[in-house]
C-alpha positions as CSV (number, residue, x, y, z in Angstrom):
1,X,117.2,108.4,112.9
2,X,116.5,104.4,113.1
3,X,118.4,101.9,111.6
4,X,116.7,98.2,110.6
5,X,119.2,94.8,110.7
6,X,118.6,95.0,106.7
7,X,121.0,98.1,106.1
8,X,117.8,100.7,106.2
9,X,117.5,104.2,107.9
10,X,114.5,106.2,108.7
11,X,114.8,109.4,109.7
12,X,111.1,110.9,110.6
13,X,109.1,113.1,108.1
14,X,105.5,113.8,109.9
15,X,101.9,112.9,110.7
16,X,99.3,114.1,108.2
17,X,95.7,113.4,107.4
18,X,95.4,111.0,104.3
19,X,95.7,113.3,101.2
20,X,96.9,115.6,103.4
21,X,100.0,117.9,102.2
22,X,103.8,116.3,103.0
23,X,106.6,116.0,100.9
24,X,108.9,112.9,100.3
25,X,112.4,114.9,98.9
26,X,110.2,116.7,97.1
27,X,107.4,114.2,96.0
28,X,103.8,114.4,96.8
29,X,103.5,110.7,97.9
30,X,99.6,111.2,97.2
31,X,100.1,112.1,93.5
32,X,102.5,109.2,92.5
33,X,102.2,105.4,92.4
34,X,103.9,103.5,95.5
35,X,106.4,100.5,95.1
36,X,106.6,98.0,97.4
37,X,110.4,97.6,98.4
38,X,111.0,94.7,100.6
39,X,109.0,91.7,102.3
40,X,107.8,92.5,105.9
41,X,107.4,95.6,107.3
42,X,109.3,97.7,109.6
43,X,108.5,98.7,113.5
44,X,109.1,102.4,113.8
45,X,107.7,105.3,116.5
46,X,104.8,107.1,115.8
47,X,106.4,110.8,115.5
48,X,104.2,112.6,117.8
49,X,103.8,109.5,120.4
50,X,107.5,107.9,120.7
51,X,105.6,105.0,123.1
52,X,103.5,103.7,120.0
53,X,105.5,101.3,117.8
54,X,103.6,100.8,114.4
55,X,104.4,98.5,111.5
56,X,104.9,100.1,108.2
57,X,106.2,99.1,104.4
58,X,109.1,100.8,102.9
59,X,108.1,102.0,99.3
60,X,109.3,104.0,96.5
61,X,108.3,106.5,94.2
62,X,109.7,106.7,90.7
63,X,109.6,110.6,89.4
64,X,109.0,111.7,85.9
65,X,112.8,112.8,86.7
66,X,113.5,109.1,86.7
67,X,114.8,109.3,90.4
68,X,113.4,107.4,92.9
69,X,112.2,108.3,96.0
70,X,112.3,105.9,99.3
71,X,110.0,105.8,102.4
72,X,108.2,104.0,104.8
73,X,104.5,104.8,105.5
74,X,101.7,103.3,108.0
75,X,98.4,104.5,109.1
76,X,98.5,105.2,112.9
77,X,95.2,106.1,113.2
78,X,92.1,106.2,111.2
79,X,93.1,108.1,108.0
80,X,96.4,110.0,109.7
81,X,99.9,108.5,108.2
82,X,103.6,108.4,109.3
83,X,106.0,108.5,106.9
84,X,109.8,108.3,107.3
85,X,112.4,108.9,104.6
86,X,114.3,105.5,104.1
87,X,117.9,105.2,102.3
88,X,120.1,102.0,102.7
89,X,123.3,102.6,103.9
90,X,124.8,103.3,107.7
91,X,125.1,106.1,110.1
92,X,126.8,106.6,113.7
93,X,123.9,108.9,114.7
94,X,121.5,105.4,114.1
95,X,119.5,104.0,116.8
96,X,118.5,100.4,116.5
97,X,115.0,100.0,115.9
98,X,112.8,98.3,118.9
């Protein structure tokens, strides 16, 4: 798990081909519209190559359960995406982002 100076955590969901299948709690991130959370992006690992920093937003999702759903997300490749569950709030387990 990272943590960002703005009260953020990421803790690492996976790698997948654009339209390819991942969940986000639950959510097909493909399926559903994508909020823009914050200005800036965040620097977080890419999760199969911990060397290679990319930038990524932090979005949410609003389900037709009226819950909302928060991530980050970057393409670190052509067409493959990272995405990390985000939630504000702190952890002792965190590590500071780089």
């Amino acid at each position: 798990m990272f943590a960002d100076d703005r009260g953020w955590r990421f803790e690492e969901i996976g790698v997948v081909a654009e339209g390819g299948e991942i969940l986000v709690d639950g959510v097909d991130p493909w399926t559903n519209e994508w909020k823009k959370l914050r200005e800036g992006f965040v620097q977080l690992p890419h999760p199969q190559h911990r060397n290679q920093l990319h930038s990524m937003d932090v979005y949410s999702i609003s389900t037709n359960s009226e819950r909302e759903v928060h991530f980050a997300a970057g393409e670190v490749s052509a067409g493959v995406w990272a995405f990390y569950h985000a939630e504000r709030g702190e952890c002792v387990h965190d590590r500071p982002l780089i």
